[in-house]
C-alpha positions in Angstrom: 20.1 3.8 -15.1 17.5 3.8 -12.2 13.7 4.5 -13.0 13.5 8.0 -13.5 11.4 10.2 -11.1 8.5 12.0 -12.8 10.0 15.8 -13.7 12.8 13.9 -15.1 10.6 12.2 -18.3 9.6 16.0 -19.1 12.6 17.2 -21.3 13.2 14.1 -23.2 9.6 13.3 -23.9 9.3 16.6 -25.2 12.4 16.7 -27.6 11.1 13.0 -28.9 8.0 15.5 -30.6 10.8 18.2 -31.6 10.6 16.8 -35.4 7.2 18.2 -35.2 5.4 15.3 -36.6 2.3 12.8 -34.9 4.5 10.1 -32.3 2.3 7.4 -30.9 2.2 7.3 -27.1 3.6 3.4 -27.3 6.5 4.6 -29.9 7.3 7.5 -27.5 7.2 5.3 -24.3 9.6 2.6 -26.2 12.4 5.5 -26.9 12.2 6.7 -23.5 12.7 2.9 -22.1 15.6 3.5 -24.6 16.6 6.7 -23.4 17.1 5.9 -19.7 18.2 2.3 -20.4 15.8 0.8 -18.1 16.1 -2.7 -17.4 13.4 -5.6 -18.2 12.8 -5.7 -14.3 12.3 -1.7 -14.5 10.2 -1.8 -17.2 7.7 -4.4 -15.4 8.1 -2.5 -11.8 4.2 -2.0 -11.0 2.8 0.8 -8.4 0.4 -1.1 -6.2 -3.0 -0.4 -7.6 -1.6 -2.9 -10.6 -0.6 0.0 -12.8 3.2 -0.2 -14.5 5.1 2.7 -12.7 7.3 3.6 -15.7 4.1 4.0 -18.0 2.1 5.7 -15.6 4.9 8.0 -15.3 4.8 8.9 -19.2 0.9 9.0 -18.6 0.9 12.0 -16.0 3.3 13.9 -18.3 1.1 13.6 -21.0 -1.8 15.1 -19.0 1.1 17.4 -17.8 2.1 18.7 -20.8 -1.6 19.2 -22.5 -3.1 21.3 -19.2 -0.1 23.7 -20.4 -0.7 23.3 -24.3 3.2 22.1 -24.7 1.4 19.3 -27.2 -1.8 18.5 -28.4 -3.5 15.7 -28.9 -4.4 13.9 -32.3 -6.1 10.4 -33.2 -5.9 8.1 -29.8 -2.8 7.3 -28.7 -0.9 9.7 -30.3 0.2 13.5 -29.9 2.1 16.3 -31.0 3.7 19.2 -29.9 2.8 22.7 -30.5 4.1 26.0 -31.0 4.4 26.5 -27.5 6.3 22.9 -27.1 8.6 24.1 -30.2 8.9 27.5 -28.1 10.1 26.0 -25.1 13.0 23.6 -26.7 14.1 26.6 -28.5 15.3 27.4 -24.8 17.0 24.8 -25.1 16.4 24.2 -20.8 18.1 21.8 -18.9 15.3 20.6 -17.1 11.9 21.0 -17.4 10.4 21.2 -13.6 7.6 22.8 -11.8 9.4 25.9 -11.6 9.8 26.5 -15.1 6.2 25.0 -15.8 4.9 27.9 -13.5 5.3 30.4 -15.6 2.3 29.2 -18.1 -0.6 30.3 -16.2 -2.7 27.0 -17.3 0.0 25.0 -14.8 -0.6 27.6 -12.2 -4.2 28.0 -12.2 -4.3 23.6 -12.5 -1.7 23.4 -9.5 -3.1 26.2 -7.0 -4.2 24.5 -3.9 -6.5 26.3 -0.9 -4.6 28.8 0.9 -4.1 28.3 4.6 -4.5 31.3 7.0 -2.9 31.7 10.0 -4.3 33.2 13.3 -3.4 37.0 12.1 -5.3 35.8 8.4 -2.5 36.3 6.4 -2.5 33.6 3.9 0.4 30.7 3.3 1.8 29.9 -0.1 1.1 26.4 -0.7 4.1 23.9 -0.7 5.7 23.3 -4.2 5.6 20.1 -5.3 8.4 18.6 -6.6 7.9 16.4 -9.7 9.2 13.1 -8.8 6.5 11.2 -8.5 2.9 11.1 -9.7 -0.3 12.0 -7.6 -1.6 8.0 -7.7 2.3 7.2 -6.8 2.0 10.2 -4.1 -1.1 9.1 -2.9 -0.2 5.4 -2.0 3.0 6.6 -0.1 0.7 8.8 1.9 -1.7 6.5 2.8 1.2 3.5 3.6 2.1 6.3 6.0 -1.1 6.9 7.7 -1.5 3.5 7.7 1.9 3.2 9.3 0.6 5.7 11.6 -2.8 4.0 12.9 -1.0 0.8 13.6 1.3 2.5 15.9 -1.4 4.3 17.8 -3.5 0.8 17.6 -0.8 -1.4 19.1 -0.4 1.6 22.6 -4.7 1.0 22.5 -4.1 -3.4 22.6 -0.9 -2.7 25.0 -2.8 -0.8 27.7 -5.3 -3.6 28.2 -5.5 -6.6 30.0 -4.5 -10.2 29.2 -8.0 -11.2 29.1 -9.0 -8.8 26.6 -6.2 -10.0 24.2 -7.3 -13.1 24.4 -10.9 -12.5 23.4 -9.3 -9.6 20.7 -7.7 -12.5 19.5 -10.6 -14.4 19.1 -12.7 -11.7 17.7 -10.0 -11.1 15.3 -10.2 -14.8 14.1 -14.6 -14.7 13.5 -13.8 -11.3 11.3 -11.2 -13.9 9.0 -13.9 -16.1 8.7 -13.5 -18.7 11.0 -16.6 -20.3 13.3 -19.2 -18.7 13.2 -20.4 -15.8 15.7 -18.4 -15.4 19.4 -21.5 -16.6 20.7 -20.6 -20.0 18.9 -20.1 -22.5 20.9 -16.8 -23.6 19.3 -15.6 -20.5 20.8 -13.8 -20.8 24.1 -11.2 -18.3 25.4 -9.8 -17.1 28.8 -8.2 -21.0 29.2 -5.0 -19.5 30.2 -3.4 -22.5 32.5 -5.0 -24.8 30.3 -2.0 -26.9 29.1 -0.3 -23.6 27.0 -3.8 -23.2 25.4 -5.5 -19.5 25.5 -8.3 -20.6 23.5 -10.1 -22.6 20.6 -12.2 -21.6 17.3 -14.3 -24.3 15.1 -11.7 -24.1 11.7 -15.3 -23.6 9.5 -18.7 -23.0 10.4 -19.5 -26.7 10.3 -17.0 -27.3 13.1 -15.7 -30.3 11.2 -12.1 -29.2 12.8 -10.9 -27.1 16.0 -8.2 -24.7 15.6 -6.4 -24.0 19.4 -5.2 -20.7 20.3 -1.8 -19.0 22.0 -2.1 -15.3 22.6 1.0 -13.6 24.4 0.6 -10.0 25.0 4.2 -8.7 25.7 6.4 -5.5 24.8 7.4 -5.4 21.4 10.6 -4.7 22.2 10.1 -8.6 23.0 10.8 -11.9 21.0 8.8 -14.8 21.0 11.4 -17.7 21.1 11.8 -21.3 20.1 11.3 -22.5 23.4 7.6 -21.0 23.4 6.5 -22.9 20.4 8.2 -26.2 21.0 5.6 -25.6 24.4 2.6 -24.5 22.2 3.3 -27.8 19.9 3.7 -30.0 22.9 0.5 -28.7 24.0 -1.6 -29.2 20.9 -0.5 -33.1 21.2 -1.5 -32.9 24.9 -5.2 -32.2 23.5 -4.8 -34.7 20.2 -5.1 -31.8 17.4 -2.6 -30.6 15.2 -3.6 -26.9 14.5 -3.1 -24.0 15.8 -2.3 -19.7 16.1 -0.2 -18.4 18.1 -0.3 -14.8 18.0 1.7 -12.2 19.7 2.1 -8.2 20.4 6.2 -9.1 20.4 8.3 -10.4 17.4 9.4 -14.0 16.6 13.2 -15.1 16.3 14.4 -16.3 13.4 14.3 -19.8 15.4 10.9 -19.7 16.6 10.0 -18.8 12.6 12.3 -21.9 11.1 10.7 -24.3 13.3 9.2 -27.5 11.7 7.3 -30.2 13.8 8.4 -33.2 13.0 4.6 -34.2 13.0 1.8 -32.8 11.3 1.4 -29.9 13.3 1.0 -27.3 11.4 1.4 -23.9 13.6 0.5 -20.0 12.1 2.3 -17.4 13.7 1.5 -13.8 13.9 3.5 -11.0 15.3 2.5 -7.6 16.4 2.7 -5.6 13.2 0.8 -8.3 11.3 -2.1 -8.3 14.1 -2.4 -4.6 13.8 -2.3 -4.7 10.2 -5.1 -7.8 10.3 -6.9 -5.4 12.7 -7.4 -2.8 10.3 -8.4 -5.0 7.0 -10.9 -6.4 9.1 -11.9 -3.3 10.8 -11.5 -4.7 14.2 -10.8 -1.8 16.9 -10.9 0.7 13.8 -13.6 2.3 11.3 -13.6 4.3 8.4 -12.6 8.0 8.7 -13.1 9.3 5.1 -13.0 7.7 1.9 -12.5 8.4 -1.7 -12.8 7.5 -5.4 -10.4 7.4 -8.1 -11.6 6.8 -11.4 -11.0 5.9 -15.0 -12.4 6.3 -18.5 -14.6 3.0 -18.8 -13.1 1.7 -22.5 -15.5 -0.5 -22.9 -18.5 2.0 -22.7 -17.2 4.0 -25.4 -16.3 0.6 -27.6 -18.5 1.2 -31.2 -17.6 -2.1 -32.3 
């Protein structure tokens, strides 16, 4: 059985409490791993803020189910349900989901969002949700997705400019990761298109004990860097006598251009077009901040007596 989605955990946590005694949260999460046969890999699965998915799951229907007073909670780390709870198994429903939670008007008043008017000022019922995932789970696929979205409209930005402002994009890109130290360094060298396949060169540290040369090729992304065009790139890093280099692109590779191996010591970094738009915005190169927010957490620690 696949994970299950959120409104899915709501019926069969709930009938877990139907004896009517005190279930820890860890005994109750261990039958439900039971209940939907989830596998060891399942049970691991993380979200990407480091939290396990399944648990976090069986957390928001705890929080769930006390906003509507279906259980109660005792000593920490364990509940039990109440007369409400017993109420709403006596129903015996087939699924517990936002629809039937809407009729307790502690789920209602908890789920309401801001109206939206529209140009005559009537107002707009907000859009039911639909209980498959969790807000933290809901907020990290909507952020991947505005994320998704800026790269897009950062790429058409990088696209509509010239060669020469790749190049030194390029180089910018590579002082925000840390390498030499300022573009006014001079270890830094770019527009050197002509030079023997060699766009430009960055000290590796700040001491400039090693040079790292640079290939930037600004073509379609409908485009793919082949072979050929690094077997050119390593021919001319042995032209200069150094064995490092980036060659970074707005196109895609081929699979022959990626499982290519000097056979010396060359060793070559290549970057396609979404990974440059994606190092663009971690280093906040050609991007900044538009809002920002907080989520938080109990501090355990500050309320340890011990």
């Amino acid at each position: 059985m696949a994970m299950p989605p959120l409104r899915d955990i709501f019926l069969p946590f709930l009938k877990i409490l139907a004896d009517g005694q005190i279930h820890t949260i860890q005994d109750i999460r261990s039958q439900l791993e039971q209940f939907f046969q989830l596998t060891p890999e399942e049970r691991e699965e993380k979200i990407k803020s480091g939290k396990n998915r399944f648990y976090d799951r069986v957390s928001w229907t705890i929080v769930r189910f006390k906003m509507e007073r279906l259980i109660e909670k005792h000593e920490s780390g364990s509940v039990k349900i109440t007369e409400r709870g017993e109420e709403v198994l006596r129903q015996n429903p087939d699924r517990i989901n936002c629809a039937f939670l809407r009729r307790y008007p502690e789920y209602v008043a908890a789920t309401r969002a801001p109206k939206a008017s529209d140009d005559n000022g009537s107002s707009t019922p907000p859009q039911a949700e639909d209980n498959l995932k969790t807000p933290e789970e809901l907020i990290e696929e909507n952020f991947a997705l505005i994320k998704q979205r800026l790269a897009e409209d950062l790429f058409e930005r990088v696209f509509d400019k010239s060669p020469a402002f790749f190049e030194n994009l390029v180089v910018r890109l590579l002082v925000k990761m840390g390498y030499g130290a300022s573009l006014e360094d001079p270890g830094v060298a770019i527009g050197r298109s002509g030079d023997g396949g060699i766009d430009g060169t960055i000290k590796e540290d700040r001491l400039g004990l090693d040079m790292i040369y640079i290939q930037a090729k600004k073509w379609d992304k409908d485009q793919s860097v082949g072979r050929p065009e690094i077997q050119k790139f390593v021919g001319a890093l042995a032209g200069h006598g150094v064995k490092k280099g980036v060659f970074i692109t707005t196109a895609s590779f081929t699979e022959h251009a990626k499982n290519y191996m000097p056979h010396n010591d060359t060793k070559i970094v290549l970057i396609d077009g979404k990974q440059l738009m994606q190092l663009m915005i971690d280093c906040n190169l050609g991007v900044t901040t538009e809002m920002a927010y907080e989520i938080k957490r109990i501090d355990n620690d500050f309320f340890d007596e011990s």
